[in-house]
Structures are given as C-alpha cells and as structure tokens.
C-alpha positions as MATLAB code, in Angstrom:
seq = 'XXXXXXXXXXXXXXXXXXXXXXXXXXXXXXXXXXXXXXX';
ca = [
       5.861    6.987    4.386;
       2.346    6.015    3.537;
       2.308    4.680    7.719;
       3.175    7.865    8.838;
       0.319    9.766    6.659;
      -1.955    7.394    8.222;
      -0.979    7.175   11.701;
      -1.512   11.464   11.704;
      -4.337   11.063   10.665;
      -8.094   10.829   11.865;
      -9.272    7.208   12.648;
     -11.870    8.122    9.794;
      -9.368    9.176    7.012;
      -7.275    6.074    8.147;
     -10.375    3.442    7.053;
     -10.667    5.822    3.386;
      -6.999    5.250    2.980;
      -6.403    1.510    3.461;
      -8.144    0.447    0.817;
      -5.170    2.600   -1.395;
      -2.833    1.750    0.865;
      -3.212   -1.954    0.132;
      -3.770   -1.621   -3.030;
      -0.487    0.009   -3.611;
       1.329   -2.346   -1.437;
      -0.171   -5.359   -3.478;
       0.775   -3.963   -7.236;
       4.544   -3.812   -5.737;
       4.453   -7.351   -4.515;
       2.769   -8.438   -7.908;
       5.819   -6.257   -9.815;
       8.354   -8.074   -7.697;
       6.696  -11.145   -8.016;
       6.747  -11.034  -12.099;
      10.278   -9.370  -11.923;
      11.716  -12.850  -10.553;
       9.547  -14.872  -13.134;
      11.203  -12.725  -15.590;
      14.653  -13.476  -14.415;
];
C-alpha cells in the first residue's frame, strides 16, 4: 500500500515520505522481532 502511494507520486513527495516509510517498516520488524523473544 504505502509502495503504491509512493510510486504515484512526485519524485519530490517520494524523498519526504521515505523517511516514514522506513520508519514504519522498522517499528514492525522491531514488534515481530520482540513478539518471538516473547514466545
């Protein structure tokens, strides 16, 4: 989903973005990550 938003948009908008993008993409792997400490 977030891909798509960014691939429609402006090369401009895409460089403002990433920075959430990643971010977002990084606090999942983190949750997963401490979700199999957990179990």
């Amino acid at each position: 989903m977030y891909t798509f938003i960014t691939f429609s948009e402006s090369a401009e908008t895409k460089r403002e973005k990433l920075p959430e993008i990643m971010h977002i993409f990084l606090l999942r792997e983190n949750y997963y990550t401490n979700l199999d400490r957990v179990l």
